[in-house]
C-alpha positions as CSV (number, residue, x, y, z in Angstrom):
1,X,-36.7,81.8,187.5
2,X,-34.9,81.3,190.5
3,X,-31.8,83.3,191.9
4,X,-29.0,83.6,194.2
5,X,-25.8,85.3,195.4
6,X,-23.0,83.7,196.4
7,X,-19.8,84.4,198.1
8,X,-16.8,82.7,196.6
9,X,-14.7,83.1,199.6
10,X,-17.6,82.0,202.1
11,X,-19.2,79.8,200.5
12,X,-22.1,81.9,201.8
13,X,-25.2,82.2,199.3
14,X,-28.5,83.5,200.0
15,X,-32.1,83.2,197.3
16,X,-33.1,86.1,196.2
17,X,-36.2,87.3,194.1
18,X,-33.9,89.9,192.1
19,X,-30.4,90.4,192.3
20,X,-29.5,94.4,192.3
21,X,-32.4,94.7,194.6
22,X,-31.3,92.4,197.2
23,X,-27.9,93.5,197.3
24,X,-29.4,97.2,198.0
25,X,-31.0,95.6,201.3
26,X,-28.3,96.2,204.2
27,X,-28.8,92.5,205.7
28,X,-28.7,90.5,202.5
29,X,-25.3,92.6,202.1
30,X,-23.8,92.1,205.2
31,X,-25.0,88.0,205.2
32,X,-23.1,88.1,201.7
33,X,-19.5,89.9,203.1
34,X,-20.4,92.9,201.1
35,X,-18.1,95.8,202.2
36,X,-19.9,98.7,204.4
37,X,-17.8,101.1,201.8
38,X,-19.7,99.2,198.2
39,X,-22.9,99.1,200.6
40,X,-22.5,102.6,201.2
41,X,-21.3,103.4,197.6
42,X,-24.6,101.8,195.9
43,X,-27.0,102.5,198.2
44,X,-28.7,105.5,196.6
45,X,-28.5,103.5,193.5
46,X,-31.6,103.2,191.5
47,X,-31.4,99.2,190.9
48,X,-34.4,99.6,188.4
49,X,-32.6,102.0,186.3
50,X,-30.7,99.8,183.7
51,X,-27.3,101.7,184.3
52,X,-27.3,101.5,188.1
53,X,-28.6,98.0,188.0
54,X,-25.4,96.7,186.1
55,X,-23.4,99.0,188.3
56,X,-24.5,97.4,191.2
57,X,-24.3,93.8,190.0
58,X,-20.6,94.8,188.9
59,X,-19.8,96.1,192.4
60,X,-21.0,92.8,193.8
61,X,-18.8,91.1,191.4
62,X,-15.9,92.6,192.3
63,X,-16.0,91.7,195.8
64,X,-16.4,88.3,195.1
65,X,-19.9,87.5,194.5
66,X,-21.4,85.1,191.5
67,X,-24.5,86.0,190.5
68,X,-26.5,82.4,189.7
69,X,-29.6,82.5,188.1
70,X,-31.8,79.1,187.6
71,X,-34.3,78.4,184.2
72,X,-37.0,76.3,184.8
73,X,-34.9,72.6,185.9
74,X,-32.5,72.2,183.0
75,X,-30.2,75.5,183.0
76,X,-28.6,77.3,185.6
77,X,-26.4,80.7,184.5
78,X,-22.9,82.1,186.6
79,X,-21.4,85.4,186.1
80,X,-18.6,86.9,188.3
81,X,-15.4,88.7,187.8
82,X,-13.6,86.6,189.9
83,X,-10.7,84.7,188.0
84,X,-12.3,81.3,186.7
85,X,-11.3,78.7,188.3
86,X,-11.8,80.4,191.4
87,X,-15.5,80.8,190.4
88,X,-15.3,77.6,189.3
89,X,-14.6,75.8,192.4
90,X,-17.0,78.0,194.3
91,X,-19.8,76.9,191.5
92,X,-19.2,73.3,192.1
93,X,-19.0,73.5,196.5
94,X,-22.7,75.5,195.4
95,X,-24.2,72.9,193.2
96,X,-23.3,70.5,195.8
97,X,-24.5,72.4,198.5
98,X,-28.1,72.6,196.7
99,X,-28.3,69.8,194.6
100,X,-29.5,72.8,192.2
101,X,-28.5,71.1,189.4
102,X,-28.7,67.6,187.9
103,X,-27.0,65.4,185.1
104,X,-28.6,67.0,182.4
105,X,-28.4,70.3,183.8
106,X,-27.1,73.1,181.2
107,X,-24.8,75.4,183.0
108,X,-23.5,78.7,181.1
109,X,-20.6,79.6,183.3
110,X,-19.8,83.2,182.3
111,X,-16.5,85.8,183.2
112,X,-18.4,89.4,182.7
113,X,-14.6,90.4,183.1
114,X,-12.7,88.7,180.4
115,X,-15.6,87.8,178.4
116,X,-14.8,83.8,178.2
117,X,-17.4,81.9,178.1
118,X,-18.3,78.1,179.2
119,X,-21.6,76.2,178.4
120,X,-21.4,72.5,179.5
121,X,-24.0,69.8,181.3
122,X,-23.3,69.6,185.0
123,X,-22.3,65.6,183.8
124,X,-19.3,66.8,182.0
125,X,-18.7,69.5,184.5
126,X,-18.5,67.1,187.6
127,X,-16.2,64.5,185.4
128,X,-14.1,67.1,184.5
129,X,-13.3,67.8,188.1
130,X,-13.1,64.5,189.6
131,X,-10.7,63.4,186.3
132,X,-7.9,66.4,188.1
133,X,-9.4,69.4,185.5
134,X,-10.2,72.9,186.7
């Protein structure tokens, strides 16, 4: 499995091994536009405790991040709390960016805020934009 962060706002991501981890580590939280106050606030977090892990991945959320997680070649996850079409245009600059994903490429696209839920193929998710969709 392969992972990454990425800033909605920047466009800024970063690979990562593990994601509460490496948003514990003061540069990959600064690179991300992490605020010195959540840096602060989760630092003596224990990320391998369950409860502090989610805590931490929630505080990243909240300031923006997306939290993208690759399966083998054929699915790629997203989870933010950002509103989603917001996420949704920052998903699409990222995939760009990378080339991470492919036409066949599953992507579960996923609002840990509200819940909603999107599973699509990256095909259907790159016609959607380019035929004026969100």
């Amino acid at each position: 499995m392969e992972g990454y962060w990425l800033n909605a706002k920047t466009a800024t991501y970063i690979k990562i091994y593990e994601h509460a981890f490496a948003l514990k580590e003061p540069a990959t939280a600064s690179a991300l536009g992490l605020s010195a106050e959540t840096s602060d606030k989760i630092r003596p977090w224990h990320a391998a405790d369950p409860k502090c892990r989610e805590a931490i991945l929630r505080a990243g959320m909240k300031e923006g991040l997306i939290r993208i997680r690759r399966y083998e070649r054929d699915r790629v996850s997203f989870e933010f709390t950002i509103a989603t079409p917001r996420a949704r245009q920052a998903i699409r600059r990222f995939l760009r960016a990378t080339g991470l994903a492919g036409p066949r490429t599953a992507l579960q696209i996923n609002n840990v805020q509200t819940g909603k839920r999107i599973a699509m193929m990256y095909e259907a998710f790159v016609r959607r934009r380019t035929r004026g969709g969100r």
